[in-house]
Structures are given as C-alpha cells and as structure tokens.
PDB file of N, CA, C, O and CB in Angstrom:
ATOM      1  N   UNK A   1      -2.325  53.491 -73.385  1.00  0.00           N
ATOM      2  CA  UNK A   1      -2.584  54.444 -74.443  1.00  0.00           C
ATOM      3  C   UNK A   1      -1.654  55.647 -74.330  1.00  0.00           C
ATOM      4  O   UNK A   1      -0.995  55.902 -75.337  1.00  0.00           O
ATOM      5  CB  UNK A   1      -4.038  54.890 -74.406  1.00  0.00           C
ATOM      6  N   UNK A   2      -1.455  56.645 -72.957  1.00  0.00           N
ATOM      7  CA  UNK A   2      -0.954  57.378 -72.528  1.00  0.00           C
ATOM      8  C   UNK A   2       0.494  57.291 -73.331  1.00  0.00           C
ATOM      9  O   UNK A   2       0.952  58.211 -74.008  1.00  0.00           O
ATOM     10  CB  UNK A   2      -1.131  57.245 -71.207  1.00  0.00           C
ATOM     11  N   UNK A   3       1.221  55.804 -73.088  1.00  0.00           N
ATOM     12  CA  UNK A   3       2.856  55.574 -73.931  1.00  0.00           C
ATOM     13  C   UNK A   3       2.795  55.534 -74.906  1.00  0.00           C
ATOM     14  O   UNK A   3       3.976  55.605 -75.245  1.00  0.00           O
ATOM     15  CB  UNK A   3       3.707  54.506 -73.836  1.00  0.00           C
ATOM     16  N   UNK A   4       2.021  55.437 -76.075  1.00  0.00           N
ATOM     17  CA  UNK A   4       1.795  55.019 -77.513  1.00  0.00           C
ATOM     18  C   UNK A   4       1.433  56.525 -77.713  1.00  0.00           C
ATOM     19  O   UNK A   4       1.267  56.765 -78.909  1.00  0.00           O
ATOM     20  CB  UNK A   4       0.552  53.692 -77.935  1.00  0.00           C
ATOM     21  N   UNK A   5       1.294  57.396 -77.065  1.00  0.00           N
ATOM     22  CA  UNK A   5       0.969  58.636 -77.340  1.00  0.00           C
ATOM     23  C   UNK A   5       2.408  59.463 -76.824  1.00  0.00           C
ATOM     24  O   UNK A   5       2.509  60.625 -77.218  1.00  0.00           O
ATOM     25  CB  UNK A   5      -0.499  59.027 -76.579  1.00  0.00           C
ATOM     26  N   UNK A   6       3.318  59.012 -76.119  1.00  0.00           N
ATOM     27  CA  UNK A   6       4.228  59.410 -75.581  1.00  0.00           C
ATOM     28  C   UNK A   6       5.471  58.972 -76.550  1.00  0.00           C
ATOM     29  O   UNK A   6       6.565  59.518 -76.405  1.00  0.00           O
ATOM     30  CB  UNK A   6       4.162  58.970 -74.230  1.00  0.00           C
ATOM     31  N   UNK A   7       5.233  57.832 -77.675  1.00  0.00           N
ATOM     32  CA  UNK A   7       6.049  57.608 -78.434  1.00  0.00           C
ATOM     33  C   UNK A   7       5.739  58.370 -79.645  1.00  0.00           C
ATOM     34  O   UNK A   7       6.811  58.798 -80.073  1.00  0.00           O
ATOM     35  CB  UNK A   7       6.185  56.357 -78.533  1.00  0.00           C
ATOM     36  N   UNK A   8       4.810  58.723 -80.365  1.00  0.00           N
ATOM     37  CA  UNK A   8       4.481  59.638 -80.473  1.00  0.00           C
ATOM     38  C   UNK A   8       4.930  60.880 -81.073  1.00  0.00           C
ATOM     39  O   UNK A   8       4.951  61.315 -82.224  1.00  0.00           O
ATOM     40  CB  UNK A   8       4.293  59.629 -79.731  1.00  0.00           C
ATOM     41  N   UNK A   9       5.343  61.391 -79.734  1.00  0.00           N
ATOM     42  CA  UNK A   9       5.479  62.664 -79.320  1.00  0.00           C
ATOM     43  C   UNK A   9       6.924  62.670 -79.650  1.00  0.00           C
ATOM     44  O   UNK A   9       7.322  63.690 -80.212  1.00  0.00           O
ATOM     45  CB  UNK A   9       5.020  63.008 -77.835  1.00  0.00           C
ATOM     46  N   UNK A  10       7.803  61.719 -79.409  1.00  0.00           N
ATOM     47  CA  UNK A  10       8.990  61.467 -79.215  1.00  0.00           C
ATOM     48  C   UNK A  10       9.427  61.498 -80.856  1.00  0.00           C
ATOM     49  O   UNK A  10      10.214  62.288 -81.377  1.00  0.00           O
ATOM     50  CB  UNK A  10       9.190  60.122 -78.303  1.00  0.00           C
ATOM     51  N   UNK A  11       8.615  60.308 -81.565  1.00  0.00           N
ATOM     52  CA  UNK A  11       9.196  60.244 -83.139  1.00  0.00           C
ATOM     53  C   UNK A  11       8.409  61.655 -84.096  1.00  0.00           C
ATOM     54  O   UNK A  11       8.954  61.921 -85.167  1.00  0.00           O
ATOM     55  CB  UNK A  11       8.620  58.399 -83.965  1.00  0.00           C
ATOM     56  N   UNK A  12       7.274  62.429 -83.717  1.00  0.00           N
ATOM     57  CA  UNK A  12       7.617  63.750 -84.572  1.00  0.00           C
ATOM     58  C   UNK A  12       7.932  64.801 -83.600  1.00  0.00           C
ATOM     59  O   UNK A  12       7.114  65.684 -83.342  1.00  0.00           O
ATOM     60  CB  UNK A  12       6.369  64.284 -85.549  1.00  0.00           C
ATOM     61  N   UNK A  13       8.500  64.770 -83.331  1.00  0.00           N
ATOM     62  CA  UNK A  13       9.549  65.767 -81.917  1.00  0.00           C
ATOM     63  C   UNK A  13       8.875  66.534 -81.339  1.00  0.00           C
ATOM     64  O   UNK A  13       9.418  67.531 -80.863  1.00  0.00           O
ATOM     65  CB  UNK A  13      10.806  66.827 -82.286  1.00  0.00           C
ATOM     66  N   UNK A  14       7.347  66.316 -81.169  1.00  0.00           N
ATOM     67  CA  UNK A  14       6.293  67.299 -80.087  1.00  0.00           C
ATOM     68  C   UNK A  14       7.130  67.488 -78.930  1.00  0.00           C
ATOM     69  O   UNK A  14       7.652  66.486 -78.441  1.00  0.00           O
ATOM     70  CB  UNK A  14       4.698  66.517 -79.503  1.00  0.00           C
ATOM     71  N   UNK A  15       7.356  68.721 -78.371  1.00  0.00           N
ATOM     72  CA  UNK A  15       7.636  68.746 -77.020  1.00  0.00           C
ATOM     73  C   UNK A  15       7.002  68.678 -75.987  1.00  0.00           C
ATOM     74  O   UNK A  15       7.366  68.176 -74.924  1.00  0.00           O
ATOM     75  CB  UNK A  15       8.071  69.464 -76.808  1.00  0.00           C
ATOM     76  N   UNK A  16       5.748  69.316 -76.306  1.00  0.00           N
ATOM     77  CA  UNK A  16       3.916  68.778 -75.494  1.00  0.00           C
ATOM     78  C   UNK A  16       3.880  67.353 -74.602  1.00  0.00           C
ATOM     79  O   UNK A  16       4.149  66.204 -74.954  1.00  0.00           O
ATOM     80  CB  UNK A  16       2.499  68.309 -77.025  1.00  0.00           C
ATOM     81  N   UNK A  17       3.629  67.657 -73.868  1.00  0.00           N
ATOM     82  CA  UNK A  17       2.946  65.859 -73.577  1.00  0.00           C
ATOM     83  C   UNK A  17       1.393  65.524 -73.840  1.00  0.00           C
ATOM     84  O   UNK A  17       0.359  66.022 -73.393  1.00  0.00           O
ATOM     85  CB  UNK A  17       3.066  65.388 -71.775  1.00  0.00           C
ATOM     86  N   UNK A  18       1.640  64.508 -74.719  1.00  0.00           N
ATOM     87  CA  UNK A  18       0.815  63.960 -75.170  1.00  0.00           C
ATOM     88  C   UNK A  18       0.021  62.738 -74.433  1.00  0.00           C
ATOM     89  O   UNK A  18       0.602  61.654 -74.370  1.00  0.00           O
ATOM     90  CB  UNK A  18       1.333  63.747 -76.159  1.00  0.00           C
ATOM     91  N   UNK A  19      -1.204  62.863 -73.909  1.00  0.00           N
ATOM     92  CA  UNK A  19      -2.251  61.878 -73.332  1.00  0.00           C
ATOM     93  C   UNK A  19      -3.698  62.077 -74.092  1.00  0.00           C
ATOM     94  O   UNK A  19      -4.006  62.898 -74.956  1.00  0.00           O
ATOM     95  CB  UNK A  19      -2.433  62.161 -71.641  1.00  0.00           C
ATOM     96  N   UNK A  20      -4.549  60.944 -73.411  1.00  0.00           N
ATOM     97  CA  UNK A  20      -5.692  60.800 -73.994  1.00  0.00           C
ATOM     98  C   UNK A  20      -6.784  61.858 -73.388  1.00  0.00           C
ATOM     99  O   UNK A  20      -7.917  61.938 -73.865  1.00  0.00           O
ATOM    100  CB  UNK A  20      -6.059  59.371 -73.857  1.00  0.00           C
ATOM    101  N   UNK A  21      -6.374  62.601 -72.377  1.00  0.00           N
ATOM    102  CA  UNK A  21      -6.956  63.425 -71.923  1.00  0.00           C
ATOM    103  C   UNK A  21      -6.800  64.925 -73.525  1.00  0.00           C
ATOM    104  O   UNK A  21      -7.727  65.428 -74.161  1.00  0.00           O
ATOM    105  CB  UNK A  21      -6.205  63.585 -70.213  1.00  0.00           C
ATOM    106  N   UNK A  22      -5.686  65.118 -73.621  1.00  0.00           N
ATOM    107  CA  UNK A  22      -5.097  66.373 -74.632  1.00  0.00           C
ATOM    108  C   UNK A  22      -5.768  65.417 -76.032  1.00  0.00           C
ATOM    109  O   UNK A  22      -6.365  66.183 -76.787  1.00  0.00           O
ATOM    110  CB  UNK A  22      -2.811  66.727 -74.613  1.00  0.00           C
ATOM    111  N   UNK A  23      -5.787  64.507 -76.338  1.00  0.00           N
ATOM    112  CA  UNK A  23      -6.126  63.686 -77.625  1.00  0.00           C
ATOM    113  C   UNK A  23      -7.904  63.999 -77.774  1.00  0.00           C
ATOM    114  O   UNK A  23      -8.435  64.465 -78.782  1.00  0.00           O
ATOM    115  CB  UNK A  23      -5.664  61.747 -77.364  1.00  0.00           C
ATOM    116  N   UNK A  24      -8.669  63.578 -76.401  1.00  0.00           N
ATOM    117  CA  UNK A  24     -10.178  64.075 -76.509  1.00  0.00           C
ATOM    118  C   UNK A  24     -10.287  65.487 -76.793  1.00  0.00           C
ATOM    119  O   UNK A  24     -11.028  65.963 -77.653  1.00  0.00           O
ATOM    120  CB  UNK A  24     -10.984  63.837 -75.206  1.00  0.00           C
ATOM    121  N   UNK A  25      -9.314  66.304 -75.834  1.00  0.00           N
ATOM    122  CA  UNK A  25     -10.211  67.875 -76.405  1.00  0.00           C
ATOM    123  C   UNK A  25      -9.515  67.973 -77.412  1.00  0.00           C
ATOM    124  O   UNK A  25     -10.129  68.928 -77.888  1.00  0.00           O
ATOM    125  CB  UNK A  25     -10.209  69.472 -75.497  1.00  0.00           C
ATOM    126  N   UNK A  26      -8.650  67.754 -78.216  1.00  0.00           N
ATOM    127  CA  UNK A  26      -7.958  67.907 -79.812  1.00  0.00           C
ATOM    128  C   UNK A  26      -9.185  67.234 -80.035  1.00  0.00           C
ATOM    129  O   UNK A  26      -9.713  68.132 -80.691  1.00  0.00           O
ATOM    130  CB  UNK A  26      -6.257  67.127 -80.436  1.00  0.00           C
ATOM    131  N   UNK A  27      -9.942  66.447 -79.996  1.00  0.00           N
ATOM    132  CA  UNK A  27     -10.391  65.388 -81.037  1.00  0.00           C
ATOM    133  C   UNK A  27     -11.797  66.546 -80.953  1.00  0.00           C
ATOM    134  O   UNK A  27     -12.159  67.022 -82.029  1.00  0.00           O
ATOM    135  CB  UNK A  27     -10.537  63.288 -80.503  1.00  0.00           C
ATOM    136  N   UNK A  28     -12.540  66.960 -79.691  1.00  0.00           N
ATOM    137  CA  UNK A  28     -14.168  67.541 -79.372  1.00  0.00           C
ATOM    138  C   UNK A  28     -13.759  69.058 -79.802  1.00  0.00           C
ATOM    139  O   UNK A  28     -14.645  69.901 -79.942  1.00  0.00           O
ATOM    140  CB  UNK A  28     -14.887  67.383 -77.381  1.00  0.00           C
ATOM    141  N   UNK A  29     -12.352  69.384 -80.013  1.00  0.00           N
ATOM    142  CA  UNK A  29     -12.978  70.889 -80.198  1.00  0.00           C
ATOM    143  C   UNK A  29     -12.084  71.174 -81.688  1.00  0.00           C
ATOM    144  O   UNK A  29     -12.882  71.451 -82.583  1.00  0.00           O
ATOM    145  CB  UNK A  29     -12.541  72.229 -78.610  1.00  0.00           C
ATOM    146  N   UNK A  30     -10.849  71.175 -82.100  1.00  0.00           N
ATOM    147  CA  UNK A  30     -10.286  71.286 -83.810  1.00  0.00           C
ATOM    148  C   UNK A  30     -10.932  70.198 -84.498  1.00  0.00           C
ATOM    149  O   UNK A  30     -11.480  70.592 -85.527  1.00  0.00           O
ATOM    150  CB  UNK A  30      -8.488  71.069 -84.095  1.00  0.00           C
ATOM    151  N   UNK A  31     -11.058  68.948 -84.280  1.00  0.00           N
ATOM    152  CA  UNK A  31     -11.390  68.114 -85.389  1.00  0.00           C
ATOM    153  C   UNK A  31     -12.917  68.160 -85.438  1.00  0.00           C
ATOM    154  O   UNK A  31     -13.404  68.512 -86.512  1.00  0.00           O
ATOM    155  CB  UNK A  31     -10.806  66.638 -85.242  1.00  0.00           C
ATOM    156  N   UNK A  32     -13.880  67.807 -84.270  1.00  0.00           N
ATOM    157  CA  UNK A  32     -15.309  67.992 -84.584  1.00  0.00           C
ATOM    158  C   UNK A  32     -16.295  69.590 -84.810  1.00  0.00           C
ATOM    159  O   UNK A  32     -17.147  69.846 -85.661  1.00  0.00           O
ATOM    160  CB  UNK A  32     -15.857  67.242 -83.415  1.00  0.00           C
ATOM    161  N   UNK A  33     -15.787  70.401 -83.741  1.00  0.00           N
ATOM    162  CA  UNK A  33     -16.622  71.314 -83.647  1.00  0.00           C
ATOM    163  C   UNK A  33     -15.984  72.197 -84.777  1.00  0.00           C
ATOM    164  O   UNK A  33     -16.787  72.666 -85.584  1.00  0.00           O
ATOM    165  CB  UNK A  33     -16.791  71.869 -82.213  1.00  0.00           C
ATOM    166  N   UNK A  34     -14.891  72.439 -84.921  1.00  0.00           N
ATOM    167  CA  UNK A  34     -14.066  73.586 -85.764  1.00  0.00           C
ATOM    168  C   UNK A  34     -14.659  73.246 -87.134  1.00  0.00           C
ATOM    169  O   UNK A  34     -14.743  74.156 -87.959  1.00  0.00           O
ATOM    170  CB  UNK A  34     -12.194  73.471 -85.735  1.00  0.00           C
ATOM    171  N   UNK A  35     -14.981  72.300 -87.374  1.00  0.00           N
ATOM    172  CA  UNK A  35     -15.600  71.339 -88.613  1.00  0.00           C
ATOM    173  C   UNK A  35     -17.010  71.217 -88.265  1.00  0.00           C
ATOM    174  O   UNK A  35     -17.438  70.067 -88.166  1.00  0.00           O
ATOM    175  CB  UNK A  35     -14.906  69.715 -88.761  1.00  0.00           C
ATOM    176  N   UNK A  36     -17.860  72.243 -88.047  1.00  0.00           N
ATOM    177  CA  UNK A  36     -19.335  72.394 -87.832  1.00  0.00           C
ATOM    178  C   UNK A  36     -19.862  70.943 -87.405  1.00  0.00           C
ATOM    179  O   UNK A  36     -20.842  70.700 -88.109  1.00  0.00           O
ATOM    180  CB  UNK A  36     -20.108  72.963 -89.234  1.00  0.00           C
ATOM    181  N   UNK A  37     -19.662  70.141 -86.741  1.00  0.00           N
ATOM    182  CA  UNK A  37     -19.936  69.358 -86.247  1.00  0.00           C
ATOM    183  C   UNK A  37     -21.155  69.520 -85.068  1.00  0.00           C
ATOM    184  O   UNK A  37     -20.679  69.170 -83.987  1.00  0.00           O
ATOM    185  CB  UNK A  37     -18.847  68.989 -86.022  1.00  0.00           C
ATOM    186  N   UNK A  38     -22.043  69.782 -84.984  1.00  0.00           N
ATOM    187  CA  UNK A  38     -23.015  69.838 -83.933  1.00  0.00           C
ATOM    188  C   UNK A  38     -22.763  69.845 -82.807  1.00  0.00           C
ATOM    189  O   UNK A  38     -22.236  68.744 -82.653  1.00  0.00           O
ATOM    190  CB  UNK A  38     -23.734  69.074 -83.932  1.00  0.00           C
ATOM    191  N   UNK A  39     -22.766  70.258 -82.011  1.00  0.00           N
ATOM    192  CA  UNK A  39     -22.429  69.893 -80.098  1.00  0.00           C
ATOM    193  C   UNK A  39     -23.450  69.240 -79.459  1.00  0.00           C
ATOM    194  O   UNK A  39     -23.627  69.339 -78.245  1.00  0.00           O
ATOM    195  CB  UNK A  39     -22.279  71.303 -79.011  1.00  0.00           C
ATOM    196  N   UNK A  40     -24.152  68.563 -80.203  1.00  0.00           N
ATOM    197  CA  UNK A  40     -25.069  67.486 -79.750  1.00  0.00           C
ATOM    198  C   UNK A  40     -24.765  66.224 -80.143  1.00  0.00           C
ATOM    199  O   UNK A  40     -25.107  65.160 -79.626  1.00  0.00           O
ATOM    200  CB  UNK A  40     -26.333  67.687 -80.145  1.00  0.00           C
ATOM    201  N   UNK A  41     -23.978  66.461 -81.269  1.00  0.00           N
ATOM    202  CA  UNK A  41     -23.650  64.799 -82.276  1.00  0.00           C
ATOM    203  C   UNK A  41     -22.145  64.652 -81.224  1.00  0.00           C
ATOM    204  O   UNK A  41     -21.969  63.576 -80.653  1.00  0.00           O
ATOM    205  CB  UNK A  41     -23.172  65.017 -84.846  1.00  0.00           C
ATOM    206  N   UNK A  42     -21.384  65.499 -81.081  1.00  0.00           N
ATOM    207  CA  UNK A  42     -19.848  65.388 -80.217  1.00  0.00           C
ATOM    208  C   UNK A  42     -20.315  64.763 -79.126  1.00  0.00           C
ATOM    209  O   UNK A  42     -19.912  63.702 -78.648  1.00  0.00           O
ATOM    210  CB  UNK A  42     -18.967  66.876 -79.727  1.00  0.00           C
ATOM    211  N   UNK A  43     -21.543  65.752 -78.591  1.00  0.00           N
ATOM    212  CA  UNK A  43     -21.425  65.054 -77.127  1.00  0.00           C
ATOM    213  C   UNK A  43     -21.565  63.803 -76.861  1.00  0.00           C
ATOM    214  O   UNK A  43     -21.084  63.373 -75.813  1.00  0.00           O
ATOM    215  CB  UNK A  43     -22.242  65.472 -76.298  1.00  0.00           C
ATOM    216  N   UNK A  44     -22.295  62.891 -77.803  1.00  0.00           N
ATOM    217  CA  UNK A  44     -22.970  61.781 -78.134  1.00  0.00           C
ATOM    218  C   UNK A  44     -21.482  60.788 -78.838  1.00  0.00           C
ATOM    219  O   UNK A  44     -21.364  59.562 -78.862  1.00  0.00           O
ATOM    220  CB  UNK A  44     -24.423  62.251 -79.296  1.00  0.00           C
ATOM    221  N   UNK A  45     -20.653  61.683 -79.271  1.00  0.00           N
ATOM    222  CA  UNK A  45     -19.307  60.516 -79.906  1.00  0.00           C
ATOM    223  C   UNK A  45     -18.558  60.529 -78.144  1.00  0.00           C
ATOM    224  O   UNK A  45     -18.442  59.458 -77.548  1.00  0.00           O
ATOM    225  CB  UNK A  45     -17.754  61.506 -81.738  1.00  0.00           C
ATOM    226  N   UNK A  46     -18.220  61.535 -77.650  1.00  0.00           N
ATOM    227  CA  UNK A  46     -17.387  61.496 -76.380  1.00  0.00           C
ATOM    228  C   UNK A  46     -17.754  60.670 -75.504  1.00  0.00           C
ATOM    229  O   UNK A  46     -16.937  60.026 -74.845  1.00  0.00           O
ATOM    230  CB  UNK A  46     -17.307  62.617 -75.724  1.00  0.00           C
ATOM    231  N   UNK A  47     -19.366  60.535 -75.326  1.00  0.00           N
ATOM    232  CA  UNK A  47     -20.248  59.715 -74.330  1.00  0.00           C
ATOM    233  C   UNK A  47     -20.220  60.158 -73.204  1.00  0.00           C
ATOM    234  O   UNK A  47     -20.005  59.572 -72.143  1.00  0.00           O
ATOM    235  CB  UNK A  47     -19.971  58.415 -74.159  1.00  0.00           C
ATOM    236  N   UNK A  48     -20.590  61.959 -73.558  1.00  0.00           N
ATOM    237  CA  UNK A  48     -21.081  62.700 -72.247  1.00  0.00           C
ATOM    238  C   UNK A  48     -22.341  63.041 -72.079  1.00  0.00           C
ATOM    239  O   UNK A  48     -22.972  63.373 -73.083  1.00  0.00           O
ATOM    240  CB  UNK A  48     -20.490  63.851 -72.040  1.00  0.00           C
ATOM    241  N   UNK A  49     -23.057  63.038 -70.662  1.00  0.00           N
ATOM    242  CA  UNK A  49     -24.088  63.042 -70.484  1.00  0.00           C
ATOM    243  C   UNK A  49     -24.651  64.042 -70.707  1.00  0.00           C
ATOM    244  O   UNK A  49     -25.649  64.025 -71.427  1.00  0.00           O
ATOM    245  CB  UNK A  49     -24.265  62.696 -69.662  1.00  0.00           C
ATOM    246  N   UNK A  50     -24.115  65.360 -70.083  1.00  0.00           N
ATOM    247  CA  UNK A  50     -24.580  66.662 -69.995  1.00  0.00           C
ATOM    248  C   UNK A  50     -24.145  67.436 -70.980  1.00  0.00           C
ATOM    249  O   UNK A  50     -22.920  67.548 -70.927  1.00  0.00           O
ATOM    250  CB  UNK A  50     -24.291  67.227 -68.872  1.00  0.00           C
ATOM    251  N   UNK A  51     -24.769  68.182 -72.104  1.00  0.00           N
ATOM    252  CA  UNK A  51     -24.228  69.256 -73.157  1.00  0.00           C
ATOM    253  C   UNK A  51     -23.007  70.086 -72.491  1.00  0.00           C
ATOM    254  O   UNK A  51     -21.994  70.590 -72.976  1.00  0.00           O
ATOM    255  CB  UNK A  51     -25.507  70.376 -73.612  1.00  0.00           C
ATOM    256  N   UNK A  52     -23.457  70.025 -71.354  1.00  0.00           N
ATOM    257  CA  UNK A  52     -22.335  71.544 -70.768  1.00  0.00           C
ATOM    258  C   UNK A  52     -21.210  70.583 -70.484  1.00  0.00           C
ATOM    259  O   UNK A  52     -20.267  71.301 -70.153  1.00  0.00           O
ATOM    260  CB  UNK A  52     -22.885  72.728 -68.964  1.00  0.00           C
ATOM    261  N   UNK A  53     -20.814  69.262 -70.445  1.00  0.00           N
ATOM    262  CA  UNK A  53     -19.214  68.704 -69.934  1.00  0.00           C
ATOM    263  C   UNK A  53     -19.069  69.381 -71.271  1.00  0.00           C
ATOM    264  O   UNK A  53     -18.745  70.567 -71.341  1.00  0.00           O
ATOM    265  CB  UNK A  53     -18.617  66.732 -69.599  1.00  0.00           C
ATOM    266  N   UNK A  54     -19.293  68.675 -72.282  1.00  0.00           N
ATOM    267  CA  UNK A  54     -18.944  68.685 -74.149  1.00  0.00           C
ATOM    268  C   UNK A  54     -18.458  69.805 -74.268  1.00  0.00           C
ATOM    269  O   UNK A  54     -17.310  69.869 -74.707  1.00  0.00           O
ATOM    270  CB  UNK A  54     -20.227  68.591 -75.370  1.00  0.00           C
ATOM    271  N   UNK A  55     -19.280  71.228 -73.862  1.00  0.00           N
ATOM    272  CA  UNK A  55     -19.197  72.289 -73.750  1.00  0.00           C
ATOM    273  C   UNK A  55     -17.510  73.189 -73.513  1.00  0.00           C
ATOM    274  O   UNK A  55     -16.878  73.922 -74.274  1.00  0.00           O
ATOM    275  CB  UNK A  55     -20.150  72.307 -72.814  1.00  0.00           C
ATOM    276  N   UNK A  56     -17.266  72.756 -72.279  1.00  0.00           N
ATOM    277  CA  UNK A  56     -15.887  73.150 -71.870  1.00  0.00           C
ATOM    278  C   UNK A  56     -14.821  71.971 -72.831  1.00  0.00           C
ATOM    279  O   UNK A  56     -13.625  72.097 -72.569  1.00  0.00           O
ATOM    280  CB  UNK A  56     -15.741  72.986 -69.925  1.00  0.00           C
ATOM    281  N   UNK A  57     -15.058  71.233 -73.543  1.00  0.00           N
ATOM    282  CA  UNK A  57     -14.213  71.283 -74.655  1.00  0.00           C
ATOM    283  C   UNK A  57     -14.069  71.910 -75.852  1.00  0.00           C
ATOM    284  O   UNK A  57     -13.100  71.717 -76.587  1.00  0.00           O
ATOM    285  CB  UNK A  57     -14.183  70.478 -74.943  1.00  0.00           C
ATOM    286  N   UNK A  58     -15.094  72.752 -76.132  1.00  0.00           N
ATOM    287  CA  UNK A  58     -15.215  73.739 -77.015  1.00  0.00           C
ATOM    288  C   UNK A  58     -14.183  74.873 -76.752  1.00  0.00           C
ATOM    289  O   UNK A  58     -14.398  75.833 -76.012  1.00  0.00           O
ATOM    290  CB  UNK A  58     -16.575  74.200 -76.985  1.00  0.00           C
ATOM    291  N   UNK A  59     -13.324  74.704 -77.272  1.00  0.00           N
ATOM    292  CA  UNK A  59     -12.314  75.712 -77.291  1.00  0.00           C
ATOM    293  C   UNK A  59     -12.188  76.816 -78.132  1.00  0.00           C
ATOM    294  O   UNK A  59     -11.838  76.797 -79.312  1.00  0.00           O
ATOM    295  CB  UNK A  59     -11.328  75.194 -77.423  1.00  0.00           C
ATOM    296  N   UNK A  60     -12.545  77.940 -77.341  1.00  0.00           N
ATOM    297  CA  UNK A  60     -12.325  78.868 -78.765  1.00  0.00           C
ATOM    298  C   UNK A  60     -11.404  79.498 -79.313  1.00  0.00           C
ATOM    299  O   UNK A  60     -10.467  80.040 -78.726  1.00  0.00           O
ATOM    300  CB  UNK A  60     -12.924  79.749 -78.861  1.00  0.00           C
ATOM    301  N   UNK A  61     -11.648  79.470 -80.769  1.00  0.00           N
ATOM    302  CA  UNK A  61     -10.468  80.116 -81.473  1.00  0.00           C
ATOM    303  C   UNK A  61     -10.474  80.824 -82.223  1.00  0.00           C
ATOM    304  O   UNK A  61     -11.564  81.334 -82.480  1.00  0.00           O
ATOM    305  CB  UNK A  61      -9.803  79.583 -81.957  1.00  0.00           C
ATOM    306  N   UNK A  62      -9.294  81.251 -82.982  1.00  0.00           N
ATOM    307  CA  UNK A  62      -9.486  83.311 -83.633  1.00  0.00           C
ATOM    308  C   UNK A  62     -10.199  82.543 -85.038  1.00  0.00           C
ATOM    309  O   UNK A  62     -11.018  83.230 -85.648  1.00  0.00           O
ATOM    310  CB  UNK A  62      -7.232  84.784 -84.184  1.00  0.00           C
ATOM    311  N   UNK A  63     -10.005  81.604 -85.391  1.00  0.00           N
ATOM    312  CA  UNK A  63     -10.712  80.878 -86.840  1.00  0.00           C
ATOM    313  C   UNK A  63     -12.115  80.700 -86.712  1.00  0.00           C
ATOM    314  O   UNK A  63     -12.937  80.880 -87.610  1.00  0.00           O
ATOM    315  CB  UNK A  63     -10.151  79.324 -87.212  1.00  0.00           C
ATOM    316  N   UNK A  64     -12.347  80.333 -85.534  1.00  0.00           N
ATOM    317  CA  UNK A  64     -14.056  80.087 -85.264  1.00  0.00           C
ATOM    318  C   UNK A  64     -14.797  81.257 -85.417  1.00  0.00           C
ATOM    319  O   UNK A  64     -15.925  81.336 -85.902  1.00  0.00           O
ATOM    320  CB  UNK A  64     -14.464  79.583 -83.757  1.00  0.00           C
ATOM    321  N   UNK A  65     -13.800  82.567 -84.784  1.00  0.00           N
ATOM    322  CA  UNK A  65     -14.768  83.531 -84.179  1.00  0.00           C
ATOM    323  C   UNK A  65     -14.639  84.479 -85.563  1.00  0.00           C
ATOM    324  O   UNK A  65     -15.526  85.249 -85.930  1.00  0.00           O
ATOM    325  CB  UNK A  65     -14.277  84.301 -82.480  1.00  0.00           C
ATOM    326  N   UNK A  66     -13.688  84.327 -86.080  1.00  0.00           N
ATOM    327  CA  UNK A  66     -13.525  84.932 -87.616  1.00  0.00           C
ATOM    328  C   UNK A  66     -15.066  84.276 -88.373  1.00  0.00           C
ATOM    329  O   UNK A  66     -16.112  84.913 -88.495  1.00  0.00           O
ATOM    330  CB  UNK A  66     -11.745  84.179 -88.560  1.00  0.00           C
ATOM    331  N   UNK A  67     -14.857  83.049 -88.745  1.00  0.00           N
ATOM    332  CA  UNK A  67     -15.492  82.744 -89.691  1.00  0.00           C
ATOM    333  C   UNK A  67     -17.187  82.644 -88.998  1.00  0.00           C
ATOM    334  O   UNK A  67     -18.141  82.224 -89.654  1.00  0.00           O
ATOM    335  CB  UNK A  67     -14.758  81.436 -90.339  1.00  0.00           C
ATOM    336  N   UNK A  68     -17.285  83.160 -87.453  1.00  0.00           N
ATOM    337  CA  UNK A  68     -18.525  83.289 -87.015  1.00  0.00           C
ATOM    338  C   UNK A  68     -19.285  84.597 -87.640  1.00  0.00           C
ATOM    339  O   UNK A  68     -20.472  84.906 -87.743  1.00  0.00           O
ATOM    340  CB  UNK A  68     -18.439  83.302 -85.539  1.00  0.00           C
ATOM    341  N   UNK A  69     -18.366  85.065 -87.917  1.00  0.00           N
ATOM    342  CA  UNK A  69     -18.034  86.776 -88.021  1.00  0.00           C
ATOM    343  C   UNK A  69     -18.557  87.284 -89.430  1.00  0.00           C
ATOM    344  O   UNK A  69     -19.112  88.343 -89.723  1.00  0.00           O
ATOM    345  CB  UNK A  69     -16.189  87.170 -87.938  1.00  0.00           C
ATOM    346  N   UNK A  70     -18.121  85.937 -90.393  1.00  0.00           N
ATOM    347  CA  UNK A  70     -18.745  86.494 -91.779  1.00  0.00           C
ATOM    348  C   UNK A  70     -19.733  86.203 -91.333  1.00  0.00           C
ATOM    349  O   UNK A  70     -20.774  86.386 -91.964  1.00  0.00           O
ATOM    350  CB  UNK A  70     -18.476  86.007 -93.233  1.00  0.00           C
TER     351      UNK A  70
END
C-alpha cells in the first residue's frame, strides 16, 4: 500500500511522504471529523477500541475552531 501511495506522491508532485499511517489521520481528522462526523461513528470506521486512540487523530484546526466559534 505504502508504494501505491509513494507513486502517488510522485505523479501529483507531493513532496510529503505519503503512507497509510498519514492516509488514516488525513482520512479520521479533515475528511471525517472536519465534516461533523461523530467521534464515536470514526472510531468505529478506524476499528479503534478506545475513544481516546480516535481522539489523538483529531487534529485541530484554525477552520474547526473558527466555525466552533460561531
């Protein structure tokens, strides 16, 4: 998976390295949570046991805390 993510990276010229580790928290914290997604329904797509792993993929950001804000 890791090379198919490394090709990737290569054909839209990310300079990042790209793995499935960086692909889960892209996937648990901009695509689900940033998108009101529950942190009970994520934790349950990732197939983590404890709320709090899920948790430290919650990344925060100036958009979240803005729109927490209105």
């Amino acid at each position: 998976m890791n090379e198919y993510l490394k090709e990737i990276a290569d054909l839209c010229n990310i300079n990042s390295i790209l793995n499935t580790h960086k692909a889960r928290r892209t996937f648990g914290s901009t695509v689900t949570l940033n998108n009101n997604v529950p942190i009970h329904i994520v934790k349950e797509m990732l197939g983590h046991q404890p709320v709090s792993q899920t948790e430290e993929y919650a990344i925060t950001e100036q958009i979240s805390i803005g729109r927490e804000m209105k």
